[in-house]
C-alpha positions, 0 to 999 in steps of 0.5 A: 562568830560566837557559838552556843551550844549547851555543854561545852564543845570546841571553837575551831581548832580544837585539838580535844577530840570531841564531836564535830557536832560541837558540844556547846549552844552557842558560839561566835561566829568565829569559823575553824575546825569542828573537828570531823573525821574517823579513827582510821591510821592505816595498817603499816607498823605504827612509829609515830612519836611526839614532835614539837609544840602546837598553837591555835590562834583564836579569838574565841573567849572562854566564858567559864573554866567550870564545865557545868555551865560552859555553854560557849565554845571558847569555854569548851575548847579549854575544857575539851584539851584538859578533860576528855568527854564521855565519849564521842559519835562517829560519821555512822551516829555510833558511840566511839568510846573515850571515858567510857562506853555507853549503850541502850539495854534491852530497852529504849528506856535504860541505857548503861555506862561502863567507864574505863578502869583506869581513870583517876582524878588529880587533887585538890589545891594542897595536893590531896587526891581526889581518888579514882574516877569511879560511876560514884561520880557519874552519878552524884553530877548527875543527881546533884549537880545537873538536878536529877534528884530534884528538891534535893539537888537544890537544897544542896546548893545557896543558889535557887538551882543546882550549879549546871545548865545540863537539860536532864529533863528526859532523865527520871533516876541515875542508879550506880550499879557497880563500881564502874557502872551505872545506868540511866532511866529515862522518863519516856523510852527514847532510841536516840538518847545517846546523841543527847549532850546530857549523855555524850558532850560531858565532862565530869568532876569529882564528887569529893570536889563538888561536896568540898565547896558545898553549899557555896556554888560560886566558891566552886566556881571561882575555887583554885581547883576549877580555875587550874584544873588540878582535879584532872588527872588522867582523863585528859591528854593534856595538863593545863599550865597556865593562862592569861586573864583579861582580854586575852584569855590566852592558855597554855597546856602540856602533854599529859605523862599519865593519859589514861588512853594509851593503856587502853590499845592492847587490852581493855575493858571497854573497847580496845582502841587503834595503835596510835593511841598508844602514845597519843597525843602527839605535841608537847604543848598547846597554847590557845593564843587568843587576839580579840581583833581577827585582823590582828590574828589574820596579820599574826597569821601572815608574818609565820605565827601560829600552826591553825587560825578559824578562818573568817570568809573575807580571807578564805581566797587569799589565804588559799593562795598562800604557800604556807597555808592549807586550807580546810572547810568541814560542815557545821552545826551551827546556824547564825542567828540575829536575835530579837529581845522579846524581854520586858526590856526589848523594843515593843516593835521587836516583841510581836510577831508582826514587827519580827516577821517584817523585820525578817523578811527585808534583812537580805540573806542572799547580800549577807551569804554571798556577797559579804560572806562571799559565798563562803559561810554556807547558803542563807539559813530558812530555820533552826536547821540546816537543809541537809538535816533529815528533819528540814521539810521545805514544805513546813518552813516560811522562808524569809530574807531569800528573795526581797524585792520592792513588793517584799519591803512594802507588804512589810511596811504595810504589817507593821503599819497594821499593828496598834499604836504603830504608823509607817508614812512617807517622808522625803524619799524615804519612810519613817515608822513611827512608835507608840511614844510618837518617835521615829522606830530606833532598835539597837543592835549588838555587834562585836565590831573587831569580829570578821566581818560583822561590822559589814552585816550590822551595816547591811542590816541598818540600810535594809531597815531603813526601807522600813523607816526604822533607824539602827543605833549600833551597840559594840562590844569585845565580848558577845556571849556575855550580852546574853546575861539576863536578870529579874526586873527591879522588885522582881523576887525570882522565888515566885517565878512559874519557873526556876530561872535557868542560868545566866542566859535566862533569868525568869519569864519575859516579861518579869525580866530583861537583857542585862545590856539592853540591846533590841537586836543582836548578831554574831553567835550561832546556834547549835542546831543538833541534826542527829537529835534536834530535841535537844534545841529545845534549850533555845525555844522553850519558855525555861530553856537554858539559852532563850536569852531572847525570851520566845514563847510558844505553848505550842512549840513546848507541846511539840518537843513533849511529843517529839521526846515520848515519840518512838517512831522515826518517821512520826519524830520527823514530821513534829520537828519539822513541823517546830522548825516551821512554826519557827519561820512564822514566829521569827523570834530569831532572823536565822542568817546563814547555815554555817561552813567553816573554814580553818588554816592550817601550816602545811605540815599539820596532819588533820586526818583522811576524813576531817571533813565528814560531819562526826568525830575525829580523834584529833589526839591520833589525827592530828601531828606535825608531818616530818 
């Protein structure tokens, strides 16, 4: 499965670092190694040295080498080994220091970054440098790049917005206040504000680097410098050598000589950090070894190759038994989703609430989950929240797909046969529902068929339609996130939209845009739910969110995440998520499948941790090494 998140975040095996949480929206359903867990390495003298190589099979795909616009998880793990992130959030929801500190001043409405004092950035692609990483560069990302100066930050750039997908809204002014400082002020107070991925789950570049390509946003992109990473420099344990373009999207890195981590143990001026740092990380090299078909990665697996593989569910038991595999399942963010094209370009069935709900309500989750999945993915998923999320409210939610029974079908029948210029009516054995051209229902579904076992679910969803009388024609493709390009209509001149679109996952209002490949339905991609701090999974359900490729729209779920973000008081926060969690079961603008479980295979001599497993950061650069 392919995962979405909004910055960037890993896909498994990750070995960066970063937050359990993961940092990006979205991601395929590929299951691995969130990596979880806390720095705790005992109290024993410390001896520990590097020791051999270290490869991840995958089939995550990058997206983007560019950080800020790497909403997928494949792009994030590349980026996530090459450049660390601000800083992560331990099991107890507290900062753990890694570029920098970041904490609340003495109000909820200004926080203060501290960055460590002896990051320095690489060069550029003739080997000028790029200087020290300095609260200068935190800043100008944030103004101009990310769009906290607003007008300013657009007329910087040839593109109708500034080249990230960062959701700076809450963020009224970013002010440099000494070399290594800066502070952030919010619009509305908010205590929670250091679980927003606009604070921690970023990764920076240098502002010389940025004002290099000015004003042309794609020569930025596709420059030498974020292709190679040659900007890095020391705020990264690993250097990047090379990778393979294509299908295979294969990279390889190399133990950084110069990572700014191992000076930070003795003294600091932001935290002093446990002895294992001191000569972290512990493998020469990384190589994300990608194979497109998890067969081919599960067969690879099986003959020797690899030292960790995200395991997909149908190979969890077997590989259990194995000698020469571990097995490891943490909890995750992500909720797994089949998504509805409510664009102009969508099914009109698709595109009401009716047709949704119906369609919702027959997709049996339990068959999916437990059989399919074989009750290895996580339970059947009710919402954009996993139950054991503080914020889930049996009471507000609507739950659908759990318990579908004949009466189940035919009330489903009966909706859509309700709605104008539709009609459901008997044929043969069957039913056939019938649209306002007069033809039988078709709506198309994309699935990526060399992905685990989604060609299993895409056949369990066309013969559960088919009690609706809708027929399933299956889309395929090797790349999943990149279906979730959106453009304007022909004639359609975004200048004049209500809104800036919002990158490539949502060019403009519905009804003036499409789906680039033009699928009605779509499934394998999670969505990341953020259970610390879930108003950040606004950039799925708002009309201008930067992930709401599917083009929902609800004035009131808008108003409800306005509320939520000016609130200060917990309990109150609680009640109004909950309540947009609720509304999300009415509206079924997604069919939410299942609360993801991953799980990842290990060889038996790699080290994950005393607590991999928690749901929290674990410093994978001390935690995980090859045992003697």
């Amino acid at each position: 499965m392919a995962a979405l998140a909004g910055c960037t975040g890993g896909d498994g095996d990750d070995e960066t670092g970063d937050d359990g949480t993961g940092d990006g929206e979205t991601g395929d359903d590929e299951t691995g190694d969130d990596e979880t867990g806390d720095d705790e390495t005992g109290d024993e003298e410390f001896s520990r040295e590097p020791n051999g190589d270290y490869t991840i099979l995958t089939s995550a795909r990058p997206q983007t080498f560019y950080p800020p616009e790497a909403d997928d998880t494949g792009s994030g793990a590349v980026i996530g080994t090459v450049l660390d992130s601000s800083y992560g959030l331990t099991t107890a929801n507290e900062v753990y220091p890694l570029l920098m500190d970041f904490q609340q001043s003495d109000s909820a409405d200004v926080y203060v970054g501290t960055l460590r004092d002896n990051l320095e950035w690489g060069t550029d692609a003739n080997g000028e440098s790029y200087g020290s990483f300095t609260a200068e560069d935190v800043v100008f990302q944030y103004e101009f790049v990310d769009g906290v100066a607003g007008s300013e930050a657009t007329d910087f750039w040839d593109e109708d917005v500034s080249p990230s997908s960062a959701d700076v809204s809450a963020i009224e002014n970013v002010e440099q206040t000494s070399e290594l400082e800066y502070q952030v002020e919010l619009v509305n107070p908010a205590p929670s504000f250091q679980f927003n991925p606009a604070s921690w789950a970023r990764n920076y570049l240098p502002k010389g680097l940025y004002e290099q390509y000015a004003p042309s946003a794609q020569d930025l992109r596709q420059s030498e410098e974020v292709q190679t990473f040659t900007y890095a420099g020391n705020v990264g344990a690993y250097d990047y050598v090379n990778d393979t373009s294509g299908q295979s999207g294969s990279v390889l890195f190399e133990r950084s000589d110069e990572y700014y981590m191992r000076d930070h143990v003795s003294d600091s001026n932001v935290r002093e950090m446990d002895e294992a740092w001191s000569n972290a990380p512990y493998f020469f090299t990384v190589l994300r070894d990608r194979e497109g078909e998890t067969a081919t990665l599960n067969e690879r697996w099986r003959a020797g190759e690899g030292d960790s593989l995200g395991l997909e569910t149908d190979v969890v038991e077997e590989f259990r038994q194995r000698d020469d595999t571990r097995v490891e399942g943490t909890l995750g963010p992500f909720i797994s989703f089949g998504f509805f094209n409510q664009r102009a370009n969508g099914h009109p069935l698709v595109r009401t609430v009716e047709g949704r709900t119906a369609i919702a309500d027959v997709i049996d989750k339990q068959t999916i989950t437990q059989q399919i999945q074989r009750g290895l993915a996580g339970p059947p998923a009710v919402t954009h929240q996993p139950r054991w999320s503080e914020f889930y409210d049996d009471s507000q939610v609507t739950p659908r797909g759990l318990d579908v029974t004949e009466e189940t079908v035919a009330n489903a029948r009966e909706r859509i046969d309700g709605l104008s210029d539709f009609s459901v009516e008997e044929s043969g054995d069957g039913f056939q529902t019938f649209g306002p051209d007069g033809e039988q229902v078709t709506l198309s579904l994309m699935h990526d068929p060399g992905s685990g076992n989604q060609p299993d679910i895409a056949a369990q969803i066309t013969d559960d339609l088919s009690q609706l009388g809708i027929e399933i024609e299956l889309l395929e493709t090797a790349n999943i996130i990149s279906e979730l390009a959106t453009e304007p209509l022909e004639g359609e001149d975004p200048s004049d939209f209500p809104y800036n679109p919002a990158g490539p996952y949502n060019a403009g209002p519905p009804e003036r845009t499409r789906v680039a490949s033009g699928w009605d339905m779509l499934i394998g991609i999670g969505a990341n739910s953020r259970p610390r701090n879930p108003g950040n999974t606004d950039v799925f359900w708002r009309p201008d969110g930067s992930v709401n490729a599917f083009g929902y729209r609800n004035d009131t779920i808008t108003d409800l995440y306005d509320q939520a973000a000016e609130s200060l008081d917990s309990a109150e926060r609680r009640e109004v998520f909950a309540e947009i969690f609720g509304i999300l079961t009415e509206d079924s603008p997604a069919v939410f499948l299942s609360e993801d479980e991953d799980f990842t295979g290990f060889r038996p001599d790699i080290n994950t941790g005393d607590a991999y497993n928690e749901f929290g950061f674990e410093p994978a650069r001390i935690t995980r090494f090859r045992q003697e």
